[in-house]
ChimeraX commands (.cxc) that place a marker at each C-alpha (Angstrom):
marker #1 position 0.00,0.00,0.00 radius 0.5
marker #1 position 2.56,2.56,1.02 radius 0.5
marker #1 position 4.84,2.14,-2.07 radius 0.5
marker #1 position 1.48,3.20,-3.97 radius 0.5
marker #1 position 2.82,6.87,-2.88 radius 0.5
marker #1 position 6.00,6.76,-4.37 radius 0.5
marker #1 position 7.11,7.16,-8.07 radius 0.5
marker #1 position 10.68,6.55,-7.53 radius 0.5
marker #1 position 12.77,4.74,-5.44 radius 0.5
marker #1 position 13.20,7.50,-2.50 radius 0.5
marker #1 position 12.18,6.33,0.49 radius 0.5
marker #1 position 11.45,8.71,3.81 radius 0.5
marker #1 position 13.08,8.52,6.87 radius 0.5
marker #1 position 10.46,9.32,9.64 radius 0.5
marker #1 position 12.21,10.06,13.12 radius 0.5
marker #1 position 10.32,10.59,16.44 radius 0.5
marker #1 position 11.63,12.18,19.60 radius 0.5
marker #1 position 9.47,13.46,22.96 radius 0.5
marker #1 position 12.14,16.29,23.35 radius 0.5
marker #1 position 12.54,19.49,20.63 radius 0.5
marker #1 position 15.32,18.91,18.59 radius 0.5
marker #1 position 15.81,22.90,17.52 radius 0.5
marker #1 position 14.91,25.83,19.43 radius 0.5
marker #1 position 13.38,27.73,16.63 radius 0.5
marker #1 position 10.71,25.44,16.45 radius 0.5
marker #1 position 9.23,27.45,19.26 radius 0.5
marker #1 position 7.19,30.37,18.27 radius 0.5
marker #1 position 8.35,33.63,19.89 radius 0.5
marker #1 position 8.86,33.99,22.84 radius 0.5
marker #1 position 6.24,36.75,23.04 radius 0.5
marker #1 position 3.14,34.14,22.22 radius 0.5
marker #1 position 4.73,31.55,24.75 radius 0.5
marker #1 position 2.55,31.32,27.96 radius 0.5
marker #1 position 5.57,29.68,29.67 radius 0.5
marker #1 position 8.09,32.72,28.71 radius 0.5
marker #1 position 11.43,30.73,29.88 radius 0.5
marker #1 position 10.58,27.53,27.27 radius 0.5
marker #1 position 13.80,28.76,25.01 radius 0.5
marker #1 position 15.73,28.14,27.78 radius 0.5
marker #1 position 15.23,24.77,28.02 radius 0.5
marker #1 position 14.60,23.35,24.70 radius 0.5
marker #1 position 15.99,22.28,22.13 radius 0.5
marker #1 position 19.35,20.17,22.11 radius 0.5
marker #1 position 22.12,19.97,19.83 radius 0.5
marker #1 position 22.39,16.50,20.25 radius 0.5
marker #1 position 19.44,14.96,19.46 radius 0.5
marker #1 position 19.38,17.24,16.11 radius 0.5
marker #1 position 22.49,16.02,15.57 radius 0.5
marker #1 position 20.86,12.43,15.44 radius 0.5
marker #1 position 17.88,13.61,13.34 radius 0.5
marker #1 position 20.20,14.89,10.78 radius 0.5
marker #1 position 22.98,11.64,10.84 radius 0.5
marker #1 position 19.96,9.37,10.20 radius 0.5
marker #1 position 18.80,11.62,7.36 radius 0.5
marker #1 position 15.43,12.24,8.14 radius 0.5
marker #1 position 12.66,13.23,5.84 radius 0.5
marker #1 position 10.20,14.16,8.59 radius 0.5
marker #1 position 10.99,14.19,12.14 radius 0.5
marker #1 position 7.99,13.97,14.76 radius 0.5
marker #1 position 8.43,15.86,18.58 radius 0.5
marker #1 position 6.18,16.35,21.43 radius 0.5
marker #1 position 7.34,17.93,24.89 radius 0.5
marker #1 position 5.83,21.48,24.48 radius 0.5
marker #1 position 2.16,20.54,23.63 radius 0.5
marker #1 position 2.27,23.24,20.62 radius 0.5
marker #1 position 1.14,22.35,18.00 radius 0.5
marker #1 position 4.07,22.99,15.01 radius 0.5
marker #1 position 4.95,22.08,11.37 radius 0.5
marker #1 position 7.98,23.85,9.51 radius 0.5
marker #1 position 10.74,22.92,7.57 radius 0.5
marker #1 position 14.27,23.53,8.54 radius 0.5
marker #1 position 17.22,22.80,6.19 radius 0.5
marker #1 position 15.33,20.38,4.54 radius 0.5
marker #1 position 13.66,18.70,7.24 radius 0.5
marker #1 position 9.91,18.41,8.10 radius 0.5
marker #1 position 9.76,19.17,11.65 radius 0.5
marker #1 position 5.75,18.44,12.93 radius 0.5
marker #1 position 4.55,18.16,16.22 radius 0.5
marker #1 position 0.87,17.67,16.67 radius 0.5
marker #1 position 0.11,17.69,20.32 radius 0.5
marker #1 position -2.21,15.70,21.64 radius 0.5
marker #1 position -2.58,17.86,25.06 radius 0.5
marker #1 position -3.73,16.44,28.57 radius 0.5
marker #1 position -7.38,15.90,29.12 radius 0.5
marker #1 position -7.00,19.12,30.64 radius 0.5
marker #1 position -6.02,21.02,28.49 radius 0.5
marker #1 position -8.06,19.51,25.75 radius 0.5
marker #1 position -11.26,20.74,27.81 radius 0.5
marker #1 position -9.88,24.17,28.29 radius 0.5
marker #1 position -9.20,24.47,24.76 radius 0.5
marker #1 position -12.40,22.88,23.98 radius 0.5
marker #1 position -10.69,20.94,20.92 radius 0.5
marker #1 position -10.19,16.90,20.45 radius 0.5
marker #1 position -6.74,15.81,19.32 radius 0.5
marker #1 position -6.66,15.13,15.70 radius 0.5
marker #1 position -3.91,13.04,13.62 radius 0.5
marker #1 position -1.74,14.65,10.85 radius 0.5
marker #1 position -0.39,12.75,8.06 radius 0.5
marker #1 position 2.98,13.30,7.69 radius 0.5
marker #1 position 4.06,11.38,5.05 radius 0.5
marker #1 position 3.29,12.25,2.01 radius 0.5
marker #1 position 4.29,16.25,1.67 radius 0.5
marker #1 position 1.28,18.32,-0.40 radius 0.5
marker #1 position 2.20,21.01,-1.02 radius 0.5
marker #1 position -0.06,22.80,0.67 radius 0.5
marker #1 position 0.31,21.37,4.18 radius 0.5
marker #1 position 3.89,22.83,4.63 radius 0.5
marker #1 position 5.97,26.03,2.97 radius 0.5
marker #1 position 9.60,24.87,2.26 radius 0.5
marker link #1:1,2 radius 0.2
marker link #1:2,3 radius 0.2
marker link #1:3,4 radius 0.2
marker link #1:4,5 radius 0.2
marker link #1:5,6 radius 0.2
marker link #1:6,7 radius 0.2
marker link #1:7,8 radius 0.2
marker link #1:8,9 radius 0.2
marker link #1:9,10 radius 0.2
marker link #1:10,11 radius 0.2
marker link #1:11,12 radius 0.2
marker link #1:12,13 radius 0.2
marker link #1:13,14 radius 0.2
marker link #1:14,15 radius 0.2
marker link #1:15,16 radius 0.2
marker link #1:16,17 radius 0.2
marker link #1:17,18 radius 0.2
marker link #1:18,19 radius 0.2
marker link #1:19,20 radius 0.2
marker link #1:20,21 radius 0.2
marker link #1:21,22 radius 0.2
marker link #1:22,23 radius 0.2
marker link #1:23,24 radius 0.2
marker link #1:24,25 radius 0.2
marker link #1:25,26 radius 0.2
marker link #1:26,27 radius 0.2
marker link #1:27,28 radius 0.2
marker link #1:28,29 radius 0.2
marker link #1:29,30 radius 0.2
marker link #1:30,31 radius 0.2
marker link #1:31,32 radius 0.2
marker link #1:32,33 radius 0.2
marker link #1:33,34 radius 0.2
marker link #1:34,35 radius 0.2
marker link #1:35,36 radius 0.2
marker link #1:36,37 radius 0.2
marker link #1:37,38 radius 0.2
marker link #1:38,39 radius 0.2
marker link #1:39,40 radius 0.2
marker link #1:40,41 radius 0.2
marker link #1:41,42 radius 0.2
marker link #1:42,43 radius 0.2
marker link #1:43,44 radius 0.2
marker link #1:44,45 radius 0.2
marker link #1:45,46 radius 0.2
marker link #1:46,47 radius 0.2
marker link #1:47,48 radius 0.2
marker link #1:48,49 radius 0.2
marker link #1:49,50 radius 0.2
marker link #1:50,51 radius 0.2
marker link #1:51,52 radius 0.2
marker link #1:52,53 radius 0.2
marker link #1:53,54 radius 0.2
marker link #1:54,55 radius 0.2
marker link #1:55,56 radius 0.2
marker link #1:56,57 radius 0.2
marker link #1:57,58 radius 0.2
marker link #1:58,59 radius 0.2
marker link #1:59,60 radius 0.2
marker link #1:60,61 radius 0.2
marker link #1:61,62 radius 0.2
marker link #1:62,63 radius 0.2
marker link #1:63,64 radius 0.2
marker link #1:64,65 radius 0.2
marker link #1:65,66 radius 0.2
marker link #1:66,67 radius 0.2
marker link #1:67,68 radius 0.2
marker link #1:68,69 radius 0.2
marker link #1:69,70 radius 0.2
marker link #1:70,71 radius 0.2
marker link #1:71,72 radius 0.2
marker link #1:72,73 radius 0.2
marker link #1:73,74 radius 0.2
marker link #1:74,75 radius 0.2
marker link #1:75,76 radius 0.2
marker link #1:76,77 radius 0.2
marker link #1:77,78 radius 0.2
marker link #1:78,79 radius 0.2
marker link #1:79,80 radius 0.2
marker link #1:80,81 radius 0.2
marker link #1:81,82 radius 0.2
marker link #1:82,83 radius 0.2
marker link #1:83,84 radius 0.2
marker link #1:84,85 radius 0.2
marker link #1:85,86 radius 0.2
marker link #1:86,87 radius 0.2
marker link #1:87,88 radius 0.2
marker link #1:88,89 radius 0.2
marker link #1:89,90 radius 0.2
marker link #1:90,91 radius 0.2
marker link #1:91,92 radius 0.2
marker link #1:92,93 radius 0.2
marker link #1:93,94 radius 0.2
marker link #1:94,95 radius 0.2
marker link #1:95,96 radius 0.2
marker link #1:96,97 radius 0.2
marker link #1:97,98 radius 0.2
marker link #1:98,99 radius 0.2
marker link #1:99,100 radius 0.2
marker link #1:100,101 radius 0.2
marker link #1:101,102 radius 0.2
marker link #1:102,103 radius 0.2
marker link #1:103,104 radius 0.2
marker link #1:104,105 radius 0.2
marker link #1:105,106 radius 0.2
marker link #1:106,107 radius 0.2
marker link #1:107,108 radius 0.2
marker link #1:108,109 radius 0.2
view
Protein backbone atom coordinates (compact mmCIF):
# COMPACT_ATOMS: atom_id res chain seq x y z
CA UNK A 1 0.00 0.00 0.00
CA UNK A 2 2.56 2.56 1.02
CA UNK A 3 4.84 2.14 -2.07
CA UNK A 4 1.48 3.20 -3.97
CA UNK A 5 2.82 6.87 -2.88
CA UNK A 6 6.00 6.76 -4.37
CA UNK A 7 7.11 7.16 -8.07
CA UNK A 8 10.68 6.55 -7.53
CA UNK A 9 12.77 4.74 -5.44
CA UNK A 10 13.20 7.50 -2.50
CA UNK A 11 12.18 6.33 0.49
CA UNK A 12 11.45 8.71 3.81
CA UNK A 13 13.08 8.52 6.87
CA UNK A 14 10.46 9.32 9.64
CA UNK A 15 12.21 10.06 13.12
CA UNK A 16 10.32 10.59 16.44
CA UNK A 17 11.63 12.18 19.60
CA UNK A 18 9.47 13.46 22.96
CA UNK A 19 12.14 16.29 23.35
CA UNK A 20 12.54 19.49 20.63
CA UNK A 21 15.32 18.91 18.59
CA UNK A 22 15.81 22.90 17.52
CA UNK A 23 14.91 25.83 19.43
CA UNK A 24 13.38 27.73 16.63
CA UNK A 25 10.71 25.44 16.45
CA UNK A 26 9.23 27.45 19.26
CA UNK A 27 7.19 30.37 18.27
CA UNK A 28 8.35 33.63 19.89
CA UNK A 29 8.86 33.99 22.84
CA UNK A 30 6.24 36.75 23.04
CA UNK A 31 3.14 34.14 22.22
CA UNK A 32 4.73 31.55 24.75
CA UNK A 33 2.55 31.32 27.96
CA UNK A 34 5.57 29.68 29.67
CA UNK A 35 8.09 32.72 28.71
CA UNK A 36 11.43 30.73 29.88
CA UNK A 37 10.58 27.53 27.27
CA UNK A 38 13.80 28.76 25.01
CA UNK A 39 15.73 28.14 27.78
CA UNK A 40 15.23 24.77 28.02
CA UNK A 41 14.60 23.35 24.70
CA UNK A 42 15.99 22.28 22.13
CA UNK A 43 19.35 20.17 22.11
CA UNK A 44 22.12 19.97 19.83
CA UNK A 45 22.39 16.50 20.25
CA UNK A 46 19.44 14.96 19.46
CA UNK A 47 19.38 17.24 16.11
CA UNK A 48 22.49 16.02 15.57
CA UNK A 49 20.86 12.43 15.44
CA UNK A 50 17.88 13.61 13.34
CA UNK A 51 20.20 14.89 10.78
CA UNK A 52 22.98 11.64 10.84
CA UNK A 53 19.96 9.37 10.20
CA UNK A 54 18.80 11.62 7.36
CA UNK A 55 15.43 12.24 8.14
CA UNK A 56 12.66 13.23 5.84
CA UNK A 57 10.20 14.16 8.59
CA UNK A 58 10.99 14.19 12.14
CA UNK A 59 7.99 13.97 14.76
CA UNK A 60 8.43 15.86 18.58
CA UNK A 61 6.18 16.35 21.43
CA UNK A 62 7.34 17.93 24.89
CA UNK A 63 5.83 21.48 24.48
CA UNK A 64 2.16 20.54 23.63
CA UNK A 65 2.27 23.24 20.62
CA UNK A 66 1.14 22.35 18.00
CA UNK A 67 4.07 22.99 15.01
CA UNK A 68 4.95 22.08 11.37
CA UNK A 69 7.98 23.85 9.51
CA UNK A 70 10.74 22.92 7.57
CA UNK A 71 14.27 23.53 8.54
CA UNK A 72 17.22 22.80 6.19
CA UNK A 73 15.33 20.38 4.54
CA UNK A 74 13.66 18.70 7.24
CA UNK A 75 9.91 18.41 8.10
CA UNK A 76 9.76 19.17 11.65
CA UNK A 77 5.75 18.44 12.93
CA UNK A 78 4.55 18.16 16.22
CA UNK A 79 0.87 17.67 16.67
CA UNK A 80 0.11 17.69 20.32
CA UNK A 81 -2.21 15.70 21.64
CA UNK A 82 -2.58 17.86 25.06
CA UNK A 83 -3.73 16.44 28.57
CA UNK A 84 -7.38 15.90 29.12
CA UNK A 85 -7.00 19.12 30.64
CA UNK A 86 -6.02 21.02 28.49
CA UNK A 87 -8.06 19.51 25.75
CA UNK A 88 -11.26 20.74 27.81
CA UNK A 89 -9.88 24.17 28.29
CA UNK A 90 -9.20 24.47 24.76
CA UNK A 91 -12.40 22.88 23.98
CA UNK A 92 -10.69 20.94 20.92
CA UNK A 93 -10.19 16.90 20.45
CA UNK A 94 -6.74 15.81 19.32
CA UNK A 95 -6.66 15.13 15.70
CA UNK A 96 -3.91 13.04 13.62
CA UNK A 97 -1.74 14.65 10.85
CA UNK A 98 -0.39 12.75 8.06
CA UNK A 99 2.98 13.30 7.69
CA UNK A 100 4.06 11.38 5.05
CA UNK A 101 3.29 12.25 2.01
CA UNK A 102 4.29 16.25 1.67
CA UNK A 103 1.28 18.32 -0.40
CA UNK A 104 2.20 21.01 -1.02
CA UNK A 105 -0.06 22.80 0.67
CA UNK A 106 0.31 21.37 4.18
CA UNK A 107 3.89 22.83 4.63
CA UNK A 108 5.97 26.03 2.97
CA UNK A 109 9.60 24.87 2.26
Amino acid sequence: FINSFYTSDFEPIISFSHFVPRRELLPPQIFLKHKFLPYVVGSITLEQQVRSLGSTVHCYGHTHINQERVIDGIRYVQNALGYPREREYYGSDPKLVQVWPIFETQCQI
